[in-house]
Every structure is written in structure tokens, then in C-alpha cells.
MIVEXTI-211470 format. One line per 4 residues: number of its first residue (from 0); for each residue x, y, z of C-alpha. Coordinates in nm, 2 decimals, decimal comma. Example, Ala and Ser with C-alpha at 12.3 -4.5 7.8 and 13.67 -1.06 7.14 Angstrom:
0> 1,23/-0,45/0,78 | 1,37/-0,11/0,71;
This chain:
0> -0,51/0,13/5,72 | -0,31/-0,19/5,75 | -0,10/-0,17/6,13 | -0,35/0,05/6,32;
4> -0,56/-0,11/6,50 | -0,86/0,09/6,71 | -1,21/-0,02/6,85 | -1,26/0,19/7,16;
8> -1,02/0,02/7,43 | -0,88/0,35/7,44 | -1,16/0,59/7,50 | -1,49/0,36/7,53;
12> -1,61/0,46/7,17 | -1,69/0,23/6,94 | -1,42/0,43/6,63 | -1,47/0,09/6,40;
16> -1,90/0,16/6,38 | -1,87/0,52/6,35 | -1,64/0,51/6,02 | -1,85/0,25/5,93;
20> -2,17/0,45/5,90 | -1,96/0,73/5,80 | -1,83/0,59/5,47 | -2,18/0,45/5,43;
24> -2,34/0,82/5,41 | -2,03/0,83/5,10 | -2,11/0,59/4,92 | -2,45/0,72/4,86;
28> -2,39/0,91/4,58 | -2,19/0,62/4,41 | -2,48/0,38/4,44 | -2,67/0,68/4,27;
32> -2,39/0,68/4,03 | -2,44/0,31/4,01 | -2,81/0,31/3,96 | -2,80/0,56/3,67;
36> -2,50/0,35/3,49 | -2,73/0,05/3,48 | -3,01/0,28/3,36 | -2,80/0,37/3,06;
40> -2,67/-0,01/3,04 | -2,99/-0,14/3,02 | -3,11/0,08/2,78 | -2,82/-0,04/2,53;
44> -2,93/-0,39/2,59 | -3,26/-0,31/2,46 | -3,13/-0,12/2,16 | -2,93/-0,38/2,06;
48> -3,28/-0,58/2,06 | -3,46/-0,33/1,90 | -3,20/-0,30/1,62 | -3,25/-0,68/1,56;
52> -3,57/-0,64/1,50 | -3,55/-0,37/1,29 | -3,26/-0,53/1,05 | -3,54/-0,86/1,05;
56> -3,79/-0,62/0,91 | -3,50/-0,47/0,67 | -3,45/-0,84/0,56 | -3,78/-0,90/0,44;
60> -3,82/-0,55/0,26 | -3,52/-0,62/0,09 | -3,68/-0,98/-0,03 | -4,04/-0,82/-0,14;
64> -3,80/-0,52/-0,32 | -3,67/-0,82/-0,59 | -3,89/-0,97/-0,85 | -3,72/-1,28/-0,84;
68> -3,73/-1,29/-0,44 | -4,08/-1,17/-0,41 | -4,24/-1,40/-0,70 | -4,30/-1,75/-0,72;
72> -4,48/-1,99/-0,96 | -4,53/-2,35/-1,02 | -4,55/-2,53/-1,32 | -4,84/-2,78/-1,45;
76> -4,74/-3,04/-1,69 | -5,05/-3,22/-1,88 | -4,80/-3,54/-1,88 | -4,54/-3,67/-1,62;
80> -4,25/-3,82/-1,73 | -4,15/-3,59/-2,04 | -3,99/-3,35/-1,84 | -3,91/-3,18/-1,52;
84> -4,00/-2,80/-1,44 | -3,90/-2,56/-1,23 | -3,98/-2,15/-1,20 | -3,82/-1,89/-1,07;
88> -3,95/-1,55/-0,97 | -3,88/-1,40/-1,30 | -4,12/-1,58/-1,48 | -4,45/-1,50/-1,57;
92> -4,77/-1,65/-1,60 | -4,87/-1,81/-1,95 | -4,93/-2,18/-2,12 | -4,68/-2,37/-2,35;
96> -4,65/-2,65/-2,50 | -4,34/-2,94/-2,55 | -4,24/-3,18/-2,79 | -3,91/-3,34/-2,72;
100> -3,81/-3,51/-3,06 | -3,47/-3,68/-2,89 | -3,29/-3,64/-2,58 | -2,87/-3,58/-2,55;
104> -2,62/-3,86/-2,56 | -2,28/-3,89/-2,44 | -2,00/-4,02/-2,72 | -1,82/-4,32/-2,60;
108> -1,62/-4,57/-2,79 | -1,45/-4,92/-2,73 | -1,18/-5,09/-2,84 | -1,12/-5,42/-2,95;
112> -1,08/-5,67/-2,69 | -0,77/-5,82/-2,56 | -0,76/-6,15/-2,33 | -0,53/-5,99/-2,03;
116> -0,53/-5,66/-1,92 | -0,18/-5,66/-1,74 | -0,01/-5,75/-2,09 | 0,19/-5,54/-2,25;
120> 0,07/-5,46/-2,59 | 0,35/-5,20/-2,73 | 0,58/-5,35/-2,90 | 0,79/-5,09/-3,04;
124> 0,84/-4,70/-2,97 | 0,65/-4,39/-3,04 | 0,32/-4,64/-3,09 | 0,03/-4,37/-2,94;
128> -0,35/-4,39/-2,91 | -0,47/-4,06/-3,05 | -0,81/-3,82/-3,12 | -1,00/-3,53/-3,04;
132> -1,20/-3,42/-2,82 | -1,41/-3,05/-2,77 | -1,12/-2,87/-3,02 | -0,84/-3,04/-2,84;
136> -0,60/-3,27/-2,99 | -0,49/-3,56/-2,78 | -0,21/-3,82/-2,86 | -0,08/-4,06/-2,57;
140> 0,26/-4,22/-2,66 | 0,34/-4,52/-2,50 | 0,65/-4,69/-2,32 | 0,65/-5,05/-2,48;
144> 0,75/-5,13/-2,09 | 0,46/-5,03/-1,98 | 0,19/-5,05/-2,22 | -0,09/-5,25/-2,08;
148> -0,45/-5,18/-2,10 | -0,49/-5,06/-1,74 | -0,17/-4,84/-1,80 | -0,26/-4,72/-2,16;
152> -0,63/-4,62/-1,97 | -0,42/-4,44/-1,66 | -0,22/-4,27/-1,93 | -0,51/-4,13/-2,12;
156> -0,69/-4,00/-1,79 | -0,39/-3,83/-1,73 | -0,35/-3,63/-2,05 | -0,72/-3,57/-2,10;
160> -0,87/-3,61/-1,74 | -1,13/-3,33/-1,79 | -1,26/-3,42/-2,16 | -1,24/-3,76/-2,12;
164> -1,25/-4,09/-1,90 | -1,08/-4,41/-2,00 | -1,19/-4,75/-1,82 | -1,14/-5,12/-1,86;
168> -1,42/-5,35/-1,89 | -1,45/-5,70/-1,92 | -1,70/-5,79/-2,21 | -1,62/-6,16/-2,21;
172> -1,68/-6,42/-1,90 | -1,43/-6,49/-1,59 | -1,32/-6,85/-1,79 | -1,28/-6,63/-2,15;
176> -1,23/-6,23/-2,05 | -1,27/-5,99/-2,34 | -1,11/-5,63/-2,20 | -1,17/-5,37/-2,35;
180> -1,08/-4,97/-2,36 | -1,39/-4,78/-2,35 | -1,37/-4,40/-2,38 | -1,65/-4,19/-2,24;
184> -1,66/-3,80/-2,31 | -1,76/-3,63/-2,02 | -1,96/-3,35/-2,27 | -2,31/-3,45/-2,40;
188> -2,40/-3,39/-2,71 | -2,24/-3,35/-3,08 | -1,93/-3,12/-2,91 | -1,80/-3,41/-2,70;
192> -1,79/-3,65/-2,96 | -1,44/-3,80/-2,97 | -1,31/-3,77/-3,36 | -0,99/-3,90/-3,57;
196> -0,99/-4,18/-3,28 | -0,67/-4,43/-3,42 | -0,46/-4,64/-3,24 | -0,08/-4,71/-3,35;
200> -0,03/-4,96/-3,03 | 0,07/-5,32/-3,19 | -0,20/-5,50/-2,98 | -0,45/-5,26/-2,95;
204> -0,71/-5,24/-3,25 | -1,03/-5,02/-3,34 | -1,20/-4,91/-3,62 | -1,28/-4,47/-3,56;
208> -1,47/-4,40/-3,83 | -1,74/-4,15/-3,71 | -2,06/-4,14/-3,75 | -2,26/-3,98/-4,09;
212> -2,43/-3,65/-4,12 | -2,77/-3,81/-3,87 | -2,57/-3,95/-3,60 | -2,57/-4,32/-3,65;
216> -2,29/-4,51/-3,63 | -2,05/-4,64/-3,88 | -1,86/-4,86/-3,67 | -1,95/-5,12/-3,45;
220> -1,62/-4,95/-3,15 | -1,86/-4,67/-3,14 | -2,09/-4,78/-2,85 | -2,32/-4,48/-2,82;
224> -2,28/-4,10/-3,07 | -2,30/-3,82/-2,90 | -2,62/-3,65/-2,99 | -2,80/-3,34/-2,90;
228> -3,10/-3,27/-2,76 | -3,40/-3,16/-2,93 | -3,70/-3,03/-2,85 | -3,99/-2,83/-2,97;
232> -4,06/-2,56/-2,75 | -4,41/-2,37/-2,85 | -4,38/-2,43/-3,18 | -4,00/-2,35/-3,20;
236> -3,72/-2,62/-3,26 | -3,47/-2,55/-3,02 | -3,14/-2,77/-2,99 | -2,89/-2,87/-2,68;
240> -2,55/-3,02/-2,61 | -2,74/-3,15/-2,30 | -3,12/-3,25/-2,19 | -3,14/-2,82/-2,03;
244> -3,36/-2,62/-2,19 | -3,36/-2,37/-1,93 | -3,25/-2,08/-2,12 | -3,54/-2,10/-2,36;
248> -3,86/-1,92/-2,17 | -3,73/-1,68/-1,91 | -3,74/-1,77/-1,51 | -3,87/-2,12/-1,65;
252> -3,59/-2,43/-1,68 | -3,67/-2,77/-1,91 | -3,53/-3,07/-1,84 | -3,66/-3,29/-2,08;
256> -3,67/-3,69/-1,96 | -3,84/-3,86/-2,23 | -3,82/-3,81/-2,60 | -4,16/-3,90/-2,80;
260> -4,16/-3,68/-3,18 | -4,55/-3,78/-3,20 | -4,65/-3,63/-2,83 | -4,67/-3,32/-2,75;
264> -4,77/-3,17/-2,37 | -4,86/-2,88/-2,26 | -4,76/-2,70/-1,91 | -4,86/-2,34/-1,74;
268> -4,70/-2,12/-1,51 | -4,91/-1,94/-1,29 | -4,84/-1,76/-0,92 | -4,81/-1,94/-0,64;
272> -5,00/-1,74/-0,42 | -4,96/-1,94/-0,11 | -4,60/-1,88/-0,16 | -4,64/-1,58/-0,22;
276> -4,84/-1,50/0,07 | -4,63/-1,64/0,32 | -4,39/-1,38/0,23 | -4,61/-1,10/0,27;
280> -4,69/-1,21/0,65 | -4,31/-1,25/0,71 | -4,30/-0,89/0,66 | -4,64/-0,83/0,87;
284> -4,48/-1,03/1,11 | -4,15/-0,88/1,11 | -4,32/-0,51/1,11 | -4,55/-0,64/1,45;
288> -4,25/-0,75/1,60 | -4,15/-0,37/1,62 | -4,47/-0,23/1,72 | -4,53/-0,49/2,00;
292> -4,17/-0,39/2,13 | -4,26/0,04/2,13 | -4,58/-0,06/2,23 | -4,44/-0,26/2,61;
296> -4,13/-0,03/2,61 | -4,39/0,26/2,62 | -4,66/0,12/2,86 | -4,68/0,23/3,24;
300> -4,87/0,11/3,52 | -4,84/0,29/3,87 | -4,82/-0,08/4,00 | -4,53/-0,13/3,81;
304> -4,39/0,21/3,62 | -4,22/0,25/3,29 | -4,26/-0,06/3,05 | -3,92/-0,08/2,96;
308> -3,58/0,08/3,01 | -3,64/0,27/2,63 | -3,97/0,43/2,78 | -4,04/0,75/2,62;
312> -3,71/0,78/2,40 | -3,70/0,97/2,07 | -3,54/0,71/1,89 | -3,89/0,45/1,91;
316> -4,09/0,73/1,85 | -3,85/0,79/1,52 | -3,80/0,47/1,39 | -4,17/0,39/1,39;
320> -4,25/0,72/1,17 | -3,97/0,62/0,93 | -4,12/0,29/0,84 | -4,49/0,36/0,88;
324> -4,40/0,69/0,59 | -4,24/0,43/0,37 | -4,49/0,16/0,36 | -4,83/0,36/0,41;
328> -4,72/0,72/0,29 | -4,85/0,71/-0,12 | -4,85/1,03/-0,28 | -5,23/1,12/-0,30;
332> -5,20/1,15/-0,65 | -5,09/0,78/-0,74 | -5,37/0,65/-0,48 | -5,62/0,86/-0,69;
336> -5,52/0,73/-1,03 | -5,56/0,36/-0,92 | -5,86/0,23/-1,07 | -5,81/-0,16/-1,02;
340> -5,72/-0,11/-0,64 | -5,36/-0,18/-0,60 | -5,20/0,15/-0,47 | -5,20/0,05/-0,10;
344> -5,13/-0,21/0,15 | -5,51/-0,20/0,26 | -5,68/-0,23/-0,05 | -5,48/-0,59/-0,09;
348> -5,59/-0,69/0,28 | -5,28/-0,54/0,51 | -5,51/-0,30/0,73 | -5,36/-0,20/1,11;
352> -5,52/-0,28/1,39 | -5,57/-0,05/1,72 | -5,25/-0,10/1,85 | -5,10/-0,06/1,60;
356> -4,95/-0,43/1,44 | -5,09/-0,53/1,07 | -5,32/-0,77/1,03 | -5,32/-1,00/0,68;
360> -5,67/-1,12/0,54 | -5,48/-1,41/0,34 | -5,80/-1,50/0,12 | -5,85/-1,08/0,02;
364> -5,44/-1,07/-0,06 | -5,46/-1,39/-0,26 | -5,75/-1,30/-0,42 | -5,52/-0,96/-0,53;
368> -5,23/-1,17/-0,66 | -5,39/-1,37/-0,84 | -5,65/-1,09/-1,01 | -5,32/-0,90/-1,15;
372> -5,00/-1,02/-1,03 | -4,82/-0,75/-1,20 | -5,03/-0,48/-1,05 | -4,94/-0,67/-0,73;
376> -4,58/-0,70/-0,76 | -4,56/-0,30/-0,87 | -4,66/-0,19/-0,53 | -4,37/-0,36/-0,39;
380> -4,09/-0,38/-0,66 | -3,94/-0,10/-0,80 | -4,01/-0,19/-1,15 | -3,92/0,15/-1,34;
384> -3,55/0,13/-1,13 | -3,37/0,36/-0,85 | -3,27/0,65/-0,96 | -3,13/0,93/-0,71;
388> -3,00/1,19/-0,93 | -2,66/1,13/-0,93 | -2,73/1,22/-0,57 | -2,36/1,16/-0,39;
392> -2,31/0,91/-0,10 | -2,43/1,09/0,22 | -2,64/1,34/0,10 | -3,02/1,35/0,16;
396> -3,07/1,27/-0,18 | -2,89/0,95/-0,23 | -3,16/0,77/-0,05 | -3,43/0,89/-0,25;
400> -3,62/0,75/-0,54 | -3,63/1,09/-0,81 | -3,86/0,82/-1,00 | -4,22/0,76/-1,06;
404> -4,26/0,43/-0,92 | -4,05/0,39/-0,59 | -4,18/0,04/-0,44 | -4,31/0,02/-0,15;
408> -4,06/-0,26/-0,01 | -3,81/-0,08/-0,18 | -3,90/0,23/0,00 | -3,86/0,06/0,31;
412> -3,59/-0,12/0,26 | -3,35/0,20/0,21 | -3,53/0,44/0,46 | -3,39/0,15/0,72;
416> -3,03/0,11/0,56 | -3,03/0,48/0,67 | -3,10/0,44/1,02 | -2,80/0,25/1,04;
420> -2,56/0,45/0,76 | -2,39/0,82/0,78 | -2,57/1,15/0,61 | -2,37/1,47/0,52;
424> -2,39/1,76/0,81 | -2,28/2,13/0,77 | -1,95/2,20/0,68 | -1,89/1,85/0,56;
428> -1,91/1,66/0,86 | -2,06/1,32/0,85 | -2,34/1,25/1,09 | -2,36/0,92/1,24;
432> -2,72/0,71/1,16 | -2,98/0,69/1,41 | -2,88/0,40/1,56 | -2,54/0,45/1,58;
436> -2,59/0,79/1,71 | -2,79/0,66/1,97 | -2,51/0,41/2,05 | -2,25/0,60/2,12;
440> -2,47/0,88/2,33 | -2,55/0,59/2,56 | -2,15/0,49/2,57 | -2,05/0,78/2,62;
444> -2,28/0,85/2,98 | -2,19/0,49/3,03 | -1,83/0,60/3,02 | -1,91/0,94/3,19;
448> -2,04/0,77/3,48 | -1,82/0,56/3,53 | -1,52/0,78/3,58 | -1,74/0,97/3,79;
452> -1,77/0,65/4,00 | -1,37/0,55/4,01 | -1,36/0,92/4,14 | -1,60/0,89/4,40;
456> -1,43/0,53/4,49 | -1,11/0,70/4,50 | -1,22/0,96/4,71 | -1,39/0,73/4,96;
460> -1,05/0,54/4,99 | -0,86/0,83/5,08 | -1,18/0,97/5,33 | -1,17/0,62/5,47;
464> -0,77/0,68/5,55 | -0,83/1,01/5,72 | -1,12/0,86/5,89 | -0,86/0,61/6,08;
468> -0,63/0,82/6,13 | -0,81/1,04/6,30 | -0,98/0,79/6,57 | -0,67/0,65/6,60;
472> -0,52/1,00/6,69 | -0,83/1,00/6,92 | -0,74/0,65/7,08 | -0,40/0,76/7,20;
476> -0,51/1,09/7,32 | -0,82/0,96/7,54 | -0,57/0,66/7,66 | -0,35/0,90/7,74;
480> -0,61/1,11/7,92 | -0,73/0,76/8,11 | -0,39/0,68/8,25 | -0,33/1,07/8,35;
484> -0,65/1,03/8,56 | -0,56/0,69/8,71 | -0,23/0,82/8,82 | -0,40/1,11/8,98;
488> -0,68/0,91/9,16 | -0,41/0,69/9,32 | -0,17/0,96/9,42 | -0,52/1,12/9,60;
492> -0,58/0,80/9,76 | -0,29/0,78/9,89 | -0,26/1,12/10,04 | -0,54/1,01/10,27;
């Protein structure tokens, strides 16, 4: 209490170390209160990591539940230099053969040289340089003022910028230039050839007659035809604008380098299983990861207690059950009709150890992949599709596979996406997902305590005022007391 002032001068007692120890015996309870908050605290810290690790595990489900994501392959050429490969993971395993009989060529066209470039060479209006280009008709008229080749090729990248570039080139020598207008189409191929090329411009000559029915060249201003690609592609002659024949085997894209119509290659696509493999442990990994964090939350020691502040808590306990029932719960029945030893993560070399984590033999899984990759990839993918029914959004049902063939990683990948989504209750109410639920219990004794604290606090203020008051009340009736008793002992001494 700010203006009173006591410490015993009054009556001897030390007021000031009495409230002290006083208020002390109050605050107890809040440093309980305290203690408990940072129980509850500390236990959302370590549900925040545990739902990191639990999305990490949801990430690499949801990359084993895609064929394209799970699969990979690599492709064998019996020749470099004819073409480049690539495979996706929607390929599948088989031998072809190429033949590439030509590869594509841009159209591009020059015009007769002039001897200066900054000339003028429009010597009258309405004089254009016209043709097509793709379907689209393109004729650049010309200000005599301001005709030169430079601005004749600015004015034609202007009006035609995306089918077409114009540029000036000297074909001559610095003492005797020759510059010409060269047109390139920006489109490979027989669709970007430029057609009906003609030039009305006084000073600016060229001969566009196109090229016959095989491509070559009638006239000498057409520098290179535009040609397509084509290749032979197991025995079928397919044709490109450009040197892509990635469209022609599925998951598999061509890019053919070198055309030779008396060679022919050969290239196969098998599994990479090393690829593959690495995938498979990110998810063994990932799944560990989990287990190893239960596993220390759960441990005590009398030495040193609980393992963790999540020691004992439903939602560890819960979380593990979900995801061991989606990747080692297979109906009995589909385990029973498997003859070639595919129905299970152990029987491709994912067994679990004593406490618990998985443990990849990597020469047993790729040994599986490569015996019957499809076999493989069914255990994971859901190849027949998800179909819930028609089951609505937050219903037990709309997270559940009414088909045959559910996919392990599939499985998984959805039983998570719950933990952290709503379900339908009674009545229509939406229930919160595991992890949320669990969030906002632990905010809400987070909250709970603390108002319970700022009440104690508050309290202890107000005890502390009364306190003061009090010994202060006491000061200046002991003082008073003292002086009485002075005043008496020296009116006594002086009566003798």
C-alpha cells in the first residue's frame, strides 16, 4: 500500500516479515495452479510434434497411394544418340523398338539482299510485306518514311510477334554487306511453314514459291522447309510437328535426336527398384518416427518418471491402432487367396520388430518388385478406385473403401486425413477429429487455469492490502500504548 509505511518501530514486531511469509503460504496454491498450466502447456507442445510426424507419415501414404508417385522405371536404349528417354510412373515394363526416318524443321525464309540496312526502301504508299503463318493472315504495310530493313523487321515482330521472328543478317562482308530479312517461324514442322510469302516494298525482293508435295524447296529465299518429324515407333509410323513423341507409348516420352531410315534401336522399360525402394523406407521411416515418439512418451524410470509430458494419453494409444489397422489389418480372406505372396507388408520384407518400428529387408522387397511389379503396386495402390457409396461428407462411411481392393497406402492415407477432419455426431452435430479435439481440450484447461490463476492473483492483491492495513492499525495502537506507558513511568518517577 503505497504511503504506509510499517516495520516494527512501533511495537518491536517485525509487520514487513510476517506479511511476507503470510502471502507466501497464498501463493501456494497458484504455483500449483502454475505447475498444472505448464503440464497442459507442455503437453500441446508435444502434440503439435506428434501431429508433424503423423502428417510426414500421411505424406508418404498419400505418394505410395498414386501409381505415377509410387512407380518408377528407366529406360535402356541399345544406341545413344538417337534419342532421349524418360518414364514416368505410369508406364509399364516391356521392349520396343525405334526408327526415326527424319527429324522436325523450322520454316524460315530470306529475302534478297540489300547493301544498307538504314535505307529506306518504300517508295510509294500502301507497299506491304505479306503471308501466312499457322491459319493466320499477315500483311505489314509500310510508311515509305520509315521503311528500312531494320524497321520493316520491327514492324513485322510487331504484328506477328508470337508466330513469327524477323531479323537482319549480314550475308555479305564488312567492305560489301549483303542484309537480309530472314523470317523464322517459331512452330516446327509443316504447320509453321510461312505460305503466300510476297513483298510489294519497291526495294525489297523475294521469290515465295513454297515448297512441292516432299518438302524440298522451290526457291533458293527459302533457307530451311518446315518439316515434320517421323518416326517408326514398334512397327508403327507415327508423325510430329516437333522432334516429341511423348504421347505415343504411355508414361514413356521420345525425343528423337538423330534421324537414320536404315537403323533401327531398341529400348526397354523396366522398374526401377532402387527407386522404388527408397520410397518404401520413407514410409518405414516415417511410420518409426511415430513409434519411437509413443514408445519415449510412454517409458518411466523411478530415477526419472514419466517419459514424456503425453505419458499414458488415449490419443498415442489411438493414433497408433488407426495406422497399424490400415497397413497390417487384411481381411483374412484376401490373405488366404494370395498364392504368389503379395497380400501383406511381411511377405515383401516390412516385418516389425520388438518395439515396435518396421524393419525393411531391401534385397527380399526388391526381389518382390521386380518378380510382379503389378502384384506389388496392388497392395499399395487402389487400383479398382475409391468408392464410398455415395457416403456424405462426415459420415462414417465417407472414409471407407465399399470396394474390393482398398490399397494399403491408400488405406492409410485416409484413416489419417480423419484424425485431423470432422465426423457427423447425434443430432447432427459435427465432431471435431482426434487431433483437433485433443487441441482444444488442452486449450481450454489451459484457459481454465489460467483464470483460476488471475483469480488467485487478484485475491492475493487485495489479502496483501488487508494484510497492511491491519499491521499498520497495529503500529499506531502499540505506539500509542508505548508513549501511554512512558508518560506513566515518568509521572511515577517523579512522584518519588
Amino acid at each position: 500500500m503505497a504511503g504506509i509505511g510499517i516495520g516494527g518501530l512501533g511495537s518491536g514486531i517485525d509487520s514487513n516479515a510476517i506479511i511476507t511469509q503470510l502471502l507466501k503460504l497464498e501463493t501456494i496454491p497458484i504455483n500449483q495452479l502454475e505447475g498444472k498450466k505448464k503440464i497442459q502447456q507442455d503437453k500441446l507442445a508435444k502434440l503439435g510434434e506428434f501431429k508433424t510426424l503423423v502428417k510426414d507419415l500421411q505424406a508418404k501414404a498419400a505418394t505410395l497411394s498414386n501409381l505415377s508417385n509410387l512407380l518408377e522405371f528407366t529406360v535402356s536404349p541399345s544406341q545413344e544418340g538417337v534419342a532421349t528417354f524418360a518414364a514416368t510412373g505410369t508406364a509399364t515394363e516391356a521392349n520396343h523398338s525405334l526408327k526415326v526416318l527424319s527429324l522436325a524443321a523450322i520454316d524460315r525464309w530470306a529475302f534478297n539482299g540489300v547493301t544498307d540496312k538504314t535505307v529506306d526502301l518504300a517508295v510509294g504508299a500502301g507497299e506491304a510485306v505479306s503471308f501466312t503463318v499457322g491459319g493466320q493472315a499477315v500483311s505489314v504495310t509500310l510508311d515509305p518514311a520509315a521503311s528500312s530493313l531494320e524497321e520493316i523487321a520491327g514492324a513485322i515482330n510487331t504484328a506477328a510477334a508470337d508466330k513469327v521472328e524477323a531479323t537482319v543478317v549480314n550475308t555479305g562482308t564488312s567492305a560489301a554487306p549483303s542484309w537480309q530479312l530472314v523470317l523464322t517461324s517459331k512452330t516446327s514442322g509443316e504447320d509453321g511453314r510461312l505460305t503466300g510469302l510476297t513483298s510489294t516494298v519497291a526495294g525489297l525482293t523475294i521469290n515465295g514459291t513454297g515448297p512441292d508435295v516432299n518438302g524440298v524447296a522451290q526457291s533458293t529465299n527459302n533457307i530451311t522447309v518446315g518439316t515434320n518429324a517421323v518416326a517408326v515407333i514398334d512397327g508403327l509410323t507415327v508423325e510430329r510437328t516437333t522432334n516429341d513423341f511423348t504421347d505415343v507409348i504411355q508414361g514413356v516420352s521420345i525425343t528423337v535426336e538423330a534421324a537414320d531410315p536404315l537403323k533401327t534401336i531398341t529400348f526397354g522399360v523396366d522398374a526401377n527398384a532402387d527407386a522404388i525402394v527408397e520410397k518404401v523406407e520413407a514410409l518405414a521411416t516415417a511410420y518409426n518416427k511415430i513409434v519411437e515418439f509413443i514408445n519415449k512418451q510412454n517409458t518411466y524410470t523411478e530415477d526419472n518418471g514419466p517419459g514424456g509430458p503425453l505419458f499414458g494419453d488415449s490419443v498415442l494409444r489411438q493414433v497408433r491402432s488407426s495406422i497399424d489397422d490400415a497397413l497390417f489389418n487384411v481381411p483374412l480372406a484376401v490373405v488366404q487367396a494370395d498364392t504368389t505372396g503379395y497380400s501383406t507388408l511381411n511377405l515383401l520384407g516390412i516385418e516389425k520388430e520388438d518395439n515396435g518400428t518396421l524393419k525393411v529387408d531391401k534385397s527380399k522387397l526388391e526381389e518382390k518388385i521386380l518378380g510382379n511389379l503389378d502384384a506389388f503396386a496392388d497392395l499399395f495402390v487402389d487400383t479398382d478406385g475409391f468408392n464410398n457409396g455415395g457416403a456424405l461428407p462426415n459420415t462414417p462411411g465417407f472414409y471407407t473403401d465399399t470396394t474390393a481392393d482398398a490399397g494399403l497406402a491408400d488405406k492409410l492415407d485416409r484413416t489419417i486425413e480423419r484424425m485431423f477432419g470432422t465426423s457427423a455426431g447425434p443430432n447432427g452435430t459435427v465432431l471435431k477429429g482426434l487431433f483437433d479435439a485433443k487441441n482444444q481440450t488442452l486449450n481450454d484447461a489451459i484457459k481454465r487455469l489460467g483464470d483460476q490463476i488471475e483469480d488467485k492473483q487478484y485475491y492475493l492483491e487485495k489479502y496483501e492490502a488487508q494484510l497492511v492495513m491491519k499491521f499498520a492499525k497495529l503500529e499506531d495502537v502499540m505506539g500509542g500504548l508505548n508513549a501511554k506507558g512512558a508518560a506513566l513511568q515518568q509521572a511515577l518517577v517523579g512522584m518519588i
